[in-house]
GUPAMAR-234089 format. One record per atom (N, C-alpha, C, O, CB): residue number from 1; x, y, z; atom name. Coordinates in Angstrom, 1 decimal. Glycine has a CB too. Layout:
BEGIN
MIDREN  seq      xx      yy      zz  atom
MIDREN  NUM       X       Y       Z    CA
...
//
This chain:
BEGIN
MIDREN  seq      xx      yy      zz  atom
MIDREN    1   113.3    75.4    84.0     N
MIDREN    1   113.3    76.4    85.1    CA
MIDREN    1   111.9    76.4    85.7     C
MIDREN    1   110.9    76.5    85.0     O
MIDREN    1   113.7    77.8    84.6    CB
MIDREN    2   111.9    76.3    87.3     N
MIDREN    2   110.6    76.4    87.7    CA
MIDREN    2   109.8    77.9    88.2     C
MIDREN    2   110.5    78.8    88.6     O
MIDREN    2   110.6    75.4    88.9    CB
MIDREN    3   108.2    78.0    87.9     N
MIDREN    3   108.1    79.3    88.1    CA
MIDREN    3   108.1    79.8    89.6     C
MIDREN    3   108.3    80.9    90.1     O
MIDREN    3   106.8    79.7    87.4    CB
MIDREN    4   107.9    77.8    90.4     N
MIDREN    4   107.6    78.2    91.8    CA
MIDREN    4   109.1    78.5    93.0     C
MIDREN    4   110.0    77.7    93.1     O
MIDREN    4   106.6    76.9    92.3    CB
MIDREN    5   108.8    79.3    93.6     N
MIDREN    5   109.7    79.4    94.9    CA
MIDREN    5   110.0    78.2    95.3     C
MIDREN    5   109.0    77.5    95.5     O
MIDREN    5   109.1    80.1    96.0    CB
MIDREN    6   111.5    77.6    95.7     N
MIDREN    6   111.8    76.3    96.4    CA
MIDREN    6   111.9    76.9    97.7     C
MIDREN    6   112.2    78.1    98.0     O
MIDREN    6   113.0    75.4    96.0    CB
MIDREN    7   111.6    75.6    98.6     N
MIDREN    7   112.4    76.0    99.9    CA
MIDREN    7   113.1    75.7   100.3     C
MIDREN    7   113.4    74.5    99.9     O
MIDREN    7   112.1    75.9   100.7    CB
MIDREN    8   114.1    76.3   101.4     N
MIDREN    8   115.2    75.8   101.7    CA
MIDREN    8   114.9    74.4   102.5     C
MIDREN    8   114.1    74.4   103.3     O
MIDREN    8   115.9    76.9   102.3    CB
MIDREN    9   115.9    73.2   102.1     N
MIDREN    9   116.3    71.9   102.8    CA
MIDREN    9   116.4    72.6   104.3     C
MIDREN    9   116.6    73.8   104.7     O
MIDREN    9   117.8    71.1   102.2    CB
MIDREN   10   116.2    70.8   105.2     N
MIDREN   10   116.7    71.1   106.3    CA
MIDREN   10   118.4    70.7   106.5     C
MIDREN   10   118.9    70.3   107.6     O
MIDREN   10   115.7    70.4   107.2    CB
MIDREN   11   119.0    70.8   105.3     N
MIDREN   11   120.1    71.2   105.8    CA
MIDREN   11   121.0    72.4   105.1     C
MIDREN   11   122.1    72.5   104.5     O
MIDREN   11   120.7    70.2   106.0    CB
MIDREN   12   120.2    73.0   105.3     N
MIDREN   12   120.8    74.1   104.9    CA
MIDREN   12   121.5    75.0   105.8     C
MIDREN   12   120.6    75.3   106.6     O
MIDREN   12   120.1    74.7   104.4    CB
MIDREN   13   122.7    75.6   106.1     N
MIDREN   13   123.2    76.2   107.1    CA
MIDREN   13   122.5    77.7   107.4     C
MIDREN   13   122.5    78.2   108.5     O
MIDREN   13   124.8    76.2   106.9    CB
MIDREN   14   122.0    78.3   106.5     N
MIDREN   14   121.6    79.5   106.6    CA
MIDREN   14   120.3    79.8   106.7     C
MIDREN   14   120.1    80.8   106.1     O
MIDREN   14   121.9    80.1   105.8    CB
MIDREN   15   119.0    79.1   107.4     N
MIDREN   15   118.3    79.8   107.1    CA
MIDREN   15   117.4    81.2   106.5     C
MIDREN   15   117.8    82.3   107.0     O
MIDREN   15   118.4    79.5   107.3    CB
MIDREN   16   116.0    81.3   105.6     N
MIDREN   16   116.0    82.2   105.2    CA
MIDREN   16   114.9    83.0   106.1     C
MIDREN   16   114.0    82.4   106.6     O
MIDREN   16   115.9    82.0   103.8    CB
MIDREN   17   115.1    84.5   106.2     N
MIDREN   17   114.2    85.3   107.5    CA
MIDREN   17   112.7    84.8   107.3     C
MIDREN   17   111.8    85.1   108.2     O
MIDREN   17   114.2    87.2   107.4    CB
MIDREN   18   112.5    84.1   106.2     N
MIDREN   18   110.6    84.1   105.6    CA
MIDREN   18   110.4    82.3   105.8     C
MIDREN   18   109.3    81.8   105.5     O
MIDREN   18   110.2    84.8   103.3    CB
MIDREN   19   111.2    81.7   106.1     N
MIDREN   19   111.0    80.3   106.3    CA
MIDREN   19   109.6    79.6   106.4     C
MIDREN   19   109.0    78.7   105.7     O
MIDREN   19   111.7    80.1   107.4    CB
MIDREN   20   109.2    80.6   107.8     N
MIDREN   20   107.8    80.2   108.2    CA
MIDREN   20   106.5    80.5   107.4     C
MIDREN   20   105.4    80.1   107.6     O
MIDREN   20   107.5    80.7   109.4    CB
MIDREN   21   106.9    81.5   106.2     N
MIDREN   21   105.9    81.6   105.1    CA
MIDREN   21   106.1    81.5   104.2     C
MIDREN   21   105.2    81.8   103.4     O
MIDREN   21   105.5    82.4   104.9    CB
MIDREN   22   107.0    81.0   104.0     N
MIDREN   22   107.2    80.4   102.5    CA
MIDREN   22   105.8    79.7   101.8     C
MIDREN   22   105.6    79.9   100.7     O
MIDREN   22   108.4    79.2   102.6    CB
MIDREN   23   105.1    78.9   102.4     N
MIDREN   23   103.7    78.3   101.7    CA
MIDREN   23   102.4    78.9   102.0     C
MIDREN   23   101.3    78.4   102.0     O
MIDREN   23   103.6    76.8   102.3    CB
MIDREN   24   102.7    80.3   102.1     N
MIDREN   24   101.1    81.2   102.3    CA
MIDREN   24   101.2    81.5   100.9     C
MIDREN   24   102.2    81.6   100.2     O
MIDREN   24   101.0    82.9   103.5    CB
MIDREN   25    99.9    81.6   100.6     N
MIDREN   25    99.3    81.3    99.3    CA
MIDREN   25    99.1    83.4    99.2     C
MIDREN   25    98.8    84.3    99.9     O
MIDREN   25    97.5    80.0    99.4    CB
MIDREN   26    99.4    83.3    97.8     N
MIDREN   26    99.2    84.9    97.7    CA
MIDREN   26    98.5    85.1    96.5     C
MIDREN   26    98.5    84.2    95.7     O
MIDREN   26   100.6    85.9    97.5    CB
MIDREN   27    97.6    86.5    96.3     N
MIDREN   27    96.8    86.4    95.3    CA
MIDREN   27    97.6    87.4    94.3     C
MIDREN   27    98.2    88.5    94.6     O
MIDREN   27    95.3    86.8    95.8    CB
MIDREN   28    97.5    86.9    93.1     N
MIDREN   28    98.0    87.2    92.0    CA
MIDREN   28    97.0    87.8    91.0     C
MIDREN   28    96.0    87.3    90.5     O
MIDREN   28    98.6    86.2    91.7    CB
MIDREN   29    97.5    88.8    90.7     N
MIDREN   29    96.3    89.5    89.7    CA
MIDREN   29    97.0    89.7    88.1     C
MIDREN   29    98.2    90.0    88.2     O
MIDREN   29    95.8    91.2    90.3    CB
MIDREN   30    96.6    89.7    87.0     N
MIDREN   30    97.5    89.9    85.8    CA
MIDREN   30    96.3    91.5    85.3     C
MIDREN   30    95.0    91.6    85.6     O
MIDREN   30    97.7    88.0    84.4    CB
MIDREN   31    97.0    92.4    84.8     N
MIDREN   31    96.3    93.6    84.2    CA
MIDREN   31    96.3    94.2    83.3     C
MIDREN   31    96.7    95.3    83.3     O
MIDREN   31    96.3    94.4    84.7    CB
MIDREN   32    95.9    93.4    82.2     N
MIDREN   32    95.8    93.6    80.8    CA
MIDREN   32    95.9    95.3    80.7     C
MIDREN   32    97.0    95.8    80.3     O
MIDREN   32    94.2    93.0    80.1    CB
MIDREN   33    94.8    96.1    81.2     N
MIDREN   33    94.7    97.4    80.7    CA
MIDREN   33    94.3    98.5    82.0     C
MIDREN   33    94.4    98.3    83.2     O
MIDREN   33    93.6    97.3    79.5    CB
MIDREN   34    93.9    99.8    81.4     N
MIDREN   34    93.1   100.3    82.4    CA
MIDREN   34    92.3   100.8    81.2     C
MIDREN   34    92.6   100.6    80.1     O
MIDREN   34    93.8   101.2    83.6    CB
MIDREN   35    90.9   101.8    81.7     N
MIDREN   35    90.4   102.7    81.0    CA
MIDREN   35    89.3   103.6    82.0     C
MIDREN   35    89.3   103.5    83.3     O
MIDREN   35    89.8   102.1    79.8    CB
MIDREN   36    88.6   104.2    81.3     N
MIDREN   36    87.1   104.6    82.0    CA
MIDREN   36    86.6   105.1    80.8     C
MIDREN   36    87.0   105.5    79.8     O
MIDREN   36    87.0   105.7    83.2    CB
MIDREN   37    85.0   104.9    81.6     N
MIDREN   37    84.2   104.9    81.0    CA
MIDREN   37    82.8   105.6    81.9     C
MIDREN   37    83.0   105.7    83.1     O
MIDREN   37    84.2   103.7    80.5    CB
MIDREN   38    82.0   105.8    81.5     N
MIDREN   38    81.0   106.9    82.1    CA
MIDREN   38    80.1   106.0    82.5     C
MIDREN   38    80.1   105.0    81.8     O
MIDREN   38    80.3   108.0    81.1    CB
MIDREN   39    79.1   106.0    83.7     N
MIDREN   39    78.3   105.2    84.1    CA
MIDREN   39    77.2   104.6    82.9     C
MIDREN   39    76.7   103.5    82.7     O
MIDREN   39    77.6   105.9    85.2    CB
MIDREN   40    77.1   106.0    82.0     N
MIDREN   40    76.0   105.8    81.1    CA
MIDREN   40    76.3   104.6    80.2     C
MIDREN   40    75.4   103.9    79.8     O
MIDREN   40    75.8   107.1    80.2    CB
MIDREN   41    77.7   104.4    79.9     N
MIDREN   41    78.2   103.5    78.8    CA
MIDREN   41    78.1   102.7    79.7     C
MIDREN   41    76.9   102.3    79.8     O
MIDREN   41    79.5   103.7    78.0    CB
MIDREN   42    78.7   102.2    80.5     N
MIDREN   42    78.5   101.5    81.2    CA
MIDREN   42    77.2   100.4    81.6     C
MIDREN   42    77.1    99.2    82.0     O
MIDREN   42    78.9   102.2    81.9    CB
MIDREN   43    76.3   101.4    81.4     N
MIDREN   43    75.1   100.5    81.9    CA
MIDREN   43    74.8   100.1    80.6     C
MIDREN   43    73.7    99.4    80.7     O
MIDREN   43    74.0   101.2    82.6    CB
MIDREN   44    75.4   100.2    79.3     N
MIDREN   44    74.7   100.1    77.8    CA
MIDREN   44    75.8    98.7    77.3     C
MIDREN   44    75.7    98.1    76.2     O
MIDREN   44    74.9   101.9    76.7    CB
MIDREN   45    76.9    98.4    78.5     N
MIDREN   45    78.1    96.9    77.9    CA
MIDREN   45    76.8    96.1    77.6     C
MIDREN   45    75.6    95.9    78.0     O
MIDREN   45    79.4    95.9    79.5    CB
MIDREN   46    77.4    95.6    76.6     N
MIDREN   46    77.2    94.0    76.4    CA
MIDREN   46    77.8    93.1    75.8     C
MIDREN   46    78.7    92.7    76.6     O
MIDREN   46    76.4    93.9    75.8    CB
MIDREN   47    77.9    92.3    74.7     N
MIDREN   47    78.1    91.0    74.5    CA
MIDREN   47    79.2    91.8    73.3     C
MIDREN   47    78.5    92.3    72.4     O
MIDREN   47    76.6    89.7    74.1    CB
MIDREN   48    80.4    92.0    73.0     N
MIDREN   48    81.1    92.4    72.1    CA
MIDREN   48    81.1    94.0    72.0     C
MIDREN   48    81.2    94.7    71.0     O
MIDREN   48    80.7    91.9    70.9    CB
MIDREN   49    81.1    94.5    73.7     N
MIDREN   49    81.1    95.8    73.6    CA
MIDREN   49    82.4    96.0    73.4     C
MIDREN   49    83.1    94.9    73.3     O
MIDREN   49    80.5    96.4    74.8    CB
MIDREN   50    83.3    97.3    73.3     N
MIDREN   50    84.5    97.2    73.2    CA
MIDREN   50    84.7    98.9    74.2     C
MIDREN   50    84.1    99.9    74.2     O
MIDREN   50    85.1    96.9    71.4    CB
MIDREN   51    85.9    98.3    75.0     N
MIDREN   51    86.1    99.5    76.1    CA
MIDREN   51    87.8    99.8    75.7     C
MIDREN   51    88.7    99.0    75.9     O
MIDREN   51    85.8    98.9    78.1    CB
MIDREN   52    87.9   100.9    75.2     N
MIDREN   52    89.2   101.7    74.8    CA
MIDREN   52    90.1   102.0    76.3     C
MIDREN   52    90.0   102.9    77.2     O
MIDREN   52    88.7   103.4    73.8    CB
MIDREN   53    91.4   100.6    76.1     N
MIDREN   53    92.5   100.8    76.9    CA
MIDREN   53    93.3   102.4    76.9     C
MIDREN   53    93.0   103.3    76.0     O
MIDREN   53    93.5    99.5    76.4    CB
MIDREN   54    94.3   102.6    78.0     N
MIDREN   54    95.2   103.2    77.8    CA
MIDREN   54    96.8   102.7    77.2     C
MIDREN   54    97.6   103.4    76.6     O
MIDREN   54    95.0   103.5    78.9    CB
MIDREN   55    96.8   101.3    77.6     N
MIDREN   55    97.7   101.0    76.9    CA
MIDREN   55    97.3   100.7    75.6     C
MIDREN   55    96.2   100.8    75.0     O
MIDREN   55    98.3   100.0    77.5    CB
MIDREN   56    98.6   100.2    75.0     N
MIDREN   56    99.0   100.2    73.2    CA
MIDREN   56    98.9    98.9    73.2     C
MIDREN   56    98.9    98.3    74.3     O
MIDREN   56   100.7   100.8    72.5    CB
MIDREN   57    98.8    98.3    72.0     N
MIDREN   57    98.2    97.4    71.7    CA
MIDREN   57   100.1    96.5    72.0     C
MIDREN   57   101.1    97.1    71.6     O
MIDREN   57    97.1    97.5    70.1    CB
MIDREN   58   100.0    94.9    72.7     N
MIDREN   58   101.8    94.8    73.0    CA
MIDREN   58   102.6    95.2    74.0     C
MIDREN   58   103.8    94.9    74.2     O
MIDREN   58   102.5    95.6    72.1    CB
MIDREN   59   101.6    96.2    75.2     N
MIDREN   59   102.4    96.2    76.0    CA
MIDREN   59   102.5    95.5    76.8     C
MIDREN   59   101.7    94.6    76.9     O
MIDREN   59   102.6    96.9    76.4    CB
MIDREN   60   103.5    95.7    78.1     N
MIDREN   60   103.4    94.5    79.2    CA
MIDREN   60   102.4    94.6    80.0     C
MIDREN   60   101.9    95.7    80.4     O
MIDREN   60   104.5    94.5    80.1    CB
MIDREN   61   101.9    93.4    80.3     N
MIDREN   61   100.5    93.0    81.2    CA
MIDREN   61   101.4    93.4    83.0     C
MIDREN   61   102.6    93.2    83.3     O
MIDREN   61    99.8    90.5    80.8    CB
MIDREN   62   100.3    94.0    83.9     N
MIDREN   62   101.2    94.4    85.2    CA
MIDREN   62   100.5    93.4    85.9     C
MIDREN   62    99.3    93.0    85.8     O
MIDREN   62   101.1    96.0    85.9    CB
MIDREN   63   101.9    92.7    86.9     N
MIDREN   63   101.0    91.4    87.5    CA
MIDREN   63   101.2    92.3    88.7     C
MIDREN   63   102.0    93.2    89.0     O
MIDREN   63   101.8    89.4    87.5    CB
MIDREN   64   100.0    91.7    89.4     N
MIDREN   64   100.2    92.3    91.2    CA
MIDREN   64    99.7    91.6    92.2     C
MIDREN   64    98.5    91.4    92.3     O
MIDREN   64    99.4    93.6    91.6    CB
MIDREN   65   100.4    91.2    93.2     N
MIDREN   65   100.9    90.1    94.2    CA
MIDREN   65    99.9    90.7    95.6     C
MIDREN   65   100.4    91.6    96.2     O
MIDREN   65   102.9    90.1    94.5    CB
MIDREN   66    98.5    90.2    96.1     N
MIDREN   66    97.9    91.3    97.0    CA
MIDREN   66    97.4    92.2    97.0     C
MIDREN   66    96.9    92.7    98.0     O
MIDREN   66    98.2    91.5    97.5    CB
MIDREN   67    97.6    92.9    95.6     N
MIDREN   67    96.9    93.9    95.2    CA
MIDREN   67    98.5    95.4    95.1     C
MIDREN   67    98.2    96.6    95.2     O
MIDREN   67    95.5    94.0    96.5    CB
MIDREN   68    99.5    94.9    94.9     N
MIDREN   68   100.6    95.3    95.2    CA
MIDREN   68   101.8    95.1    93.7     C
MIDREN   68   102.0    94.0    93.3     O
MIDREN   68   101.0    94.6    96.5    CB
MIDREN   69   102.3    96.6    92.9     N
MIDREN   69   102.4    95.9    92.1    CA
MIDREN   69   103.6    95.1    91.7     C
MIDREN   69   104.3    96.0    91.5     O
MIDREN   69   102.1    96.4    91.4    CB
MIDREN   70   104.2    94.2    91.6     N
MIDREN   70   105.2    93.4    91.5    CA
MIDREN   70   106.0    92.9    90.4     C
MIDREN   70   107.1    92.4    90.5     O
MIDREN   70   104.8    92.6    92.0    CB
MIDREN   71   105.5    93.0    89.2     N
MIDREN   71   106.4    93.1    87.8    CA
MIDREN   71   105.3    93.2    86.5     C
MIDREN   71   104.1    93.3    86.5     O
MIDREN   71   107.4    91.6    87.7    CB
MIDREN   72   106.2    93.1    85.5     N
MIDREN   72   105.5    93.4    84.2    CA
MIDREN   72   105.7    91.9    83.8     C
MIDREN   72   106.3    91.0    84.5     O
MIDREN   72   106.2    94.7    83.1    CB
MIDREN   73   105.0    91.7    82.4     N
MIDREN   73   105.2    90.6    82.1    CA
MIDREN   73   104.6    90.5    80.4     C
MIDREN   73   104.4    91.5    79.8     O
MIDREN   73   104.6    89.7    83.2    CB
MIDREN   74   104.4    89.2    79.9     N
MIDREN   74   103.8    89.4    78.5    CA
MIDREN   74   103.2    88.0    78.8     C
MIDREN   74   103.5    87.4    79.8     O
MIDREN   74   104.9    89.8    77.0    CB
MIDREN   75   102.1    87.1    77.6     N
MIDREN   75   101.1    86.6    77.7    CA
MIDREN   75   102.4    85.1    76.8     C
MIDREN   75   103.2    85.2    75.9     O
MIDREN   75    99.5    87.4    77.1    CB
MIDREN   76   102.2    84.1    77.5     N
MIDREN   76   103.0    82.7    76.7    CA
MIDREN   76   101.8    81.5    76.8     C
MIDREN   76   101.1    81.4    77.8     O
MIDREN   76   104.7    82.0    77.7    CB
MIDREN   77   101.7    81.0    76.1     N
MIDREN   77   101.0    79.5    76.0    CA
MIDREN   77   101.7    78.5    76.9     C
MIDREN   77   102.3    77.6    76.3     O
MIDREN   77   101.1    78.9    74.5    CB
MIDREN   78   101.7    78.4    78.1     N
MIDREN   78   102.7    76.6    78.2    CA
MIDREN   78   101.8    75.8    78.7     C
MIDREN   78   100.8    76.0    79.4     O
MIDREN   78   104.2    76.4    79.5    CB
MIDREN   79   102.4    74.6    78.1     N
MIDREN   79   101.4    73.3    78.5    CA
MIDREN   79   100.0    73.3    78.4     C
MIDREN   79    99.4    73.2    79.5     O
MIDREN   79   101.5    72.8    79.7    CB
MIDREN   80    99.3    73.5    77.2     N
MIDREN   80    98.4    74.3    76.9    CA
MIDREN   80    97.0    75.2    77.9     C
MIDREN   80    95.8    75.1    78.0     O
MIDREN   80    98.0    73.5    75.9    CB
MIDREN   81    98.2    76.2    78.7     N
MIDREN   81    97.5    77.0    79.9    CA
MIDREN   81    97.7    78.1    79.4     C
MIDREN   81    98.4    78.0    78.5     O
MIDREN   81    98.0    77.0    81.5    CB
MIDREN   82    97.3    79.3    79.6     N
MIDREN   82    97.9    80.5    79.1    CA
MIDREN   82    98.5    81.2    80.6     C
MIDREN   82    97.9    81.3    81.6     O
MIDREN   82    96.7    81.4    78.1    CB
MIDREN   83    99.6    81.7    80.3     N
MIDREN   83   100.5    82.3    81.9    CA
MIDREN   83   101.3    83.7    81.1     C
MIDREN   83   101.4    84.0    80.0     O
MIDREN   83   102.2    80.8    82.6    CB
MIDREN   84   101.7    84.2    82.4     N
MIDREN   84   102.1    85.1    82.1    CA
MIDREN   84   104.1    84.7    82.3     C
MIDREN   84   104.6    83.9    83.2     O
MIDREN   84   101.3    86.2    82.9    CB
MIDREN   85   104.6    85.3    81.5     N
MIDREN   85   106.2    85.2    81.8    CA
MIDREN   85   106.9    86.5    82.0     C
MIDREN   85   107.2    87.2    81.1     O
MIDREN   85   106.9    84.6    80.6    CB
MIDREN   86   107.3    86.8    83.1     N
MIDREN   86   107.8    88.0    84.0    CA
MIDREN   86   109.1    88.5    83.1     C
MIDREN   86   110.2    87.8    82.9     O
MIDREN   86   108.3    87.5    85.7    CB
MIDREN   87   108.7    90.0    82.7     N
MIDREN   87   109.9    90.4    81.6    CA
MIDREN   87   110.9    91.6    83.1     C
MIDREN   87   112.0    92.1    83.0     O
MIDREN   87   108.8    91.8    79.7    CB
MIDREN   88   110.1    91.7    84.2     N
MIDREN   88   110.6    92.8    84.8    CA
MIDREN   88   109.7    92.6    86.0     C
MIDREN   88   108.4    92.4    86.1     O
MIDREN   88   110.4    94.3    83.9    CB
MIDREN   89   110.8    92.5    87.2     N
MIDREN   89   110.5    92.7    88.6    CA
MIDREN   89   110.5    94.2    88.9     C
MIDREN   89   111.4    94.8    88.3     O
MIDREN   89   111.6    92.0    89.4    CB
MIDREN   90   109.8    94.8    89.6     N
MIDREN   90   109.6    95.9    90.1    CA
MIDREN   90   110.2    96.1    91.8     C
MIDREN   90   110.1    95.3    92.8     O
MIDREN   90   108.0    96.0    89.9    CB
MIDREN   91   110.9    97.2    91.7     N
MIDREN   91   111.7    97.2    93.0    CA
MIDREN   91   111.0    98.2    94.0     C
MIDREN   91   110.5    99.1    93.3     O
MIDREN   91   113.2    97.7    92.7    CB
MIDREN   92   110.9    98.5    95.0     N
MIDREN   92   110.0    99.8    95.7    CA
MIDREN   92   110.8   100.4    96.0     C
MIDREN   92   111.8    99.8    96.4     O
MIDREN   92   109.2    99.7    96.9    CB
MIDREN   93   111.0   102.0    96.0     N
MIDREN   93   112.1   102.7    96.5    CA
MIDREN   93   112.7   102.6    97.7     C
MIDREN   93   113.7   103.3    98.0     O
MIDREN   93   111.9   103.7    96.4    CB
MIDREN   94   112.0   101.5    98.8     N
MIDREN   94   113.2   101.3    99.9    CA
MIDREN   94   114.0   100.3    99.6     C
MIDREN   94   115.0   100.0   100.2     O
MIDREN   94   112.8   101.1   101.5    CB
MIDREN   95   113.4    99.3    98.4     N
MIDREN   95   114.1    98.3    98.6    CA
MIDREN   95   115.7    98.6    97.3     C
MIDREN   95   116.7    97.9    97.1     O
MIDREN   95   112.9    96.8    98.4    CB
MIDREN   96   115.4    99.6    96.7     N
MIDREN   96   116.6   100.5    95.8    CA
MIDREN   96   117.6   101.7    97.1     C
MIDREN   96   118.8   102.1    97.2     O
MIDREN   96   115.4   101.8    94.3    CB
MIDREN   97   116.9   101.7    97.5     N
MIDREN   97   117.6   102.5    98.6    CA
MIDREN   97   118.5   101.7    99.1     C
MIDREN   97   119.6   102.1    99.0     O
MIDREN   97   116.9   102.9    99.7    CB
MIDREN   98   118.1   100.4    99.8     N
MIDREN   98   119.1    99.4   100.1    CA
MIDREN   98   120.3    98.5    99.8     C
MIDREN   98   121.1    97.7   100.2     O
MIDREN   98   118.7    99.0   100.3    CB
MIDREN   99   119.7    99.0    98.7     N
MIDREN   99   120.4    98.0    97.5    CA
MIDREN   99   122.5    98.4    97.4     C
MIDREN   99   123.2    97.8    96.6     O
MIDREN   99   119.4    98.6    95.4    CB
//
């Protein structure tokens, strides 16, 4: 199974409304955690500092497409790259509205 979007052939009877963008390149972010921390600590990081997440140690990493968030996921090894594998698409409430 591929991770990438195909496009539709030219013969396909239907084309799809996004045709003409199908090959715009989008930025993808993966988000281990969140936290905060105080300027003071902050200015004191260094080399094995350790900054206390909100999440639990196991949960899903949030990937986000433009800065937008777009699903959850968890951490896999393939072909020795490390990727993320999408456990959960995220829907926006107009697009559940529509549904």
């Amino acid at each position: 199974m591929s991770s990438f979007p195909t496009s539709s052939s030219s013969t396909d009877t239907h084309a799809h409304p996004f045709t003409g963008m199908l090959d715009v390149l989008c930025t993808v972010d993966v988000i281990v955690g969140t936290g905060s921390i105080t300027v003071r600590d902050c200015l004191k990081l260094q080399r094995s500092s350790v900054i206390r997440l909100a999440q639990t140690a196991g949960s899903d990493l949030l990937l986000t497409v433009n800065g937008i968030a777009a699903a959850n996921g968890e951490v896999v090894v393939y072909d020795d790259t490390t990727s993320i594998r999408v456990t959960e698409v995220m829907t926006t409430p107009d697009a559940e509205a529509r549904a």
